[in-house]
C-alpha positions in Angstrom: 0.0 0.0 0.0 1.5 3.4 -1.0 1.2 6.4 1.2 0.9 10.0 1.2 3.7 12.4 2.6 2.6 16.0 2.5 5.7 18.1 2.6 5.1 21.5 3.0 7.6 24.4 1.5 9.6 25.1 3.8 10.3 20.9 4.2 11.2 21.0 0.2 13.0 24.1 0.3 14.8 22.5 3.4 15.5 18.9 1.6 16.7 20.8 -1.8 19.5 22.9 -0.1 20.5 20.0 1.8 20.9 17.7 -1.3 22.5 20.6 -3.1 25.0 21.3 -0.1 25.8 17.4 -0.2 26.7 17.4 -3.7 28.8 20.9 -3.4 30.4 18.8 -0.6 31.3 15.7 -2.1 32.6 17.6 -5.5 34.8 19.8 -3.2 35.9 16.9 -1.3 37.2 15.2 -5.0 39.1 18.2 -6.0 40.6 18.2 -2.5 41.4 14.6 -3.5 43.0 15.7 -6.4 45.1 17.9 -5.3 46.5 15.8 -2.5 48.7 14.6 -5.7 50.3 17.6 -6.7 53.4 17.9 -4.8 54.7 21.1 -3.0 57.4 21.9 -5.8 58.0 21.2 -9.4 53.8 20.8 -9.9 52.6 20.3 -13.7 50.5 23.4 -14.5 48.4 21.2 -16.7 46.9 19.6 -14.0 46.5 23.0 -12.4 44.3 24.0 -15.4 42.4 20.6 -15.5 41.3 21.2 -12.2 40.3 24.9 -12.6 38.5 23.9 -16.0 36.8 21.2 -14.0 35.2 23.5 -11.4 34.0 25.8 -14.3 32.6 23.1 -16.3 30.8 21.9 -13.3 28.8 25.3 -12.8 31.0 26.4 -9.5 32.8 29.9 -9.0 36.4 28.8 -8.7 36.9 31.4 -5.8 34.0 29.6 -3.9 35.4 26.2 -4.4 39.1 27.0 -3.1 37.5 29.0 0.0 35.8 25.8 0.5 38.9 23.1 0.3 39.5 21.6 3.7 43.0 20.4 3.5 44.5 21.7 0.0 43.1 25.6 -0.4 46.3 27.3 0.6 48.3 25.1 -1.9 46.0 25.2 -4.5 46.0 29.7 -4.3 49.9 29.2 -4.1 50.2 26.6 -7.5 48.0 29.0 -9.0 49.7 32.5 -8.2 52.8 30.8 -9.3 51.6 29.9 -12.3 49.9 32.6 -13.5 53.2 35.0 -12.9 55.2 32.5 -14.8 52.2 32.6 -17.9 52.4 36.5 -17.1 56.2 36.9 -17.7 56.1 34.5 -20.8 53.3 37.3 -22.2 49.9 35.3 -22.9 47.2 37.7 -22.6 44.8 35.8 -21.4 46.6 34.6 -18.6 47.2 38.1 -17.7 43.4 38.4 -17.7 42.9 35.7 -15.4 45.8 36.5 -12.9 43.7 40.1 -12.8 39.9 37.8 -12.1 42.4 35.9 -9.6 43.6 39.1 -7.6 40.1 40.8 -7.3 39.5 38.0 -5.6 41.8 37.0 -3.3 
């Protein structure tokens, strides 16, 4: 026999942010597995720009997402300033636009 549940919309608006926060959750929790990889020095700035594409592709602001890394946020803004400078110095404009997005924020 099947039954009714009456939700009202405060109960749905409660159970949709909680399903969103879990999901937000667990896809900050893989990049922070991700990162555990990159070492400290001598990091491949590919994988620094997979991982930045990745948040972007899944609909997250980047700046969000690193504010939000548990164990790998600091690292991840120091890769990423490091990077940028070194794109800056070598001249690719759209790096330089970036590094600008990057500062505002931070």
């Amino acid at each position: 026999m099947k039954k009714i549940v009456r939700l009202t919309e405060s109960d749905l608006t409660r159970i949709v942010r909680r399903v969103i926060s879990e999901q937000e959750d667990a896809f900050i929790e893989q990049i922070d597995s991700e990162l555990d990889s990159v070492p400290e020095e001598g990091e491949d700035p590919g994988l620094l720009e997979r991982i930045v594409n990745k948040i972007q592709n899944a609909g997250h602001d980047v700046h969000m997402v690193i504010n939000k890394l548990r164990r790998n946020g600091r690292k991840f803004r120091k890769h990423l300033a490091k990077h940028f400078q070194e794109e800056m110095k070598q001249g690719k404009r759209h790096f330089k636009r970036i590094a600008k997005k990057l500062n505002r924020m931070f």
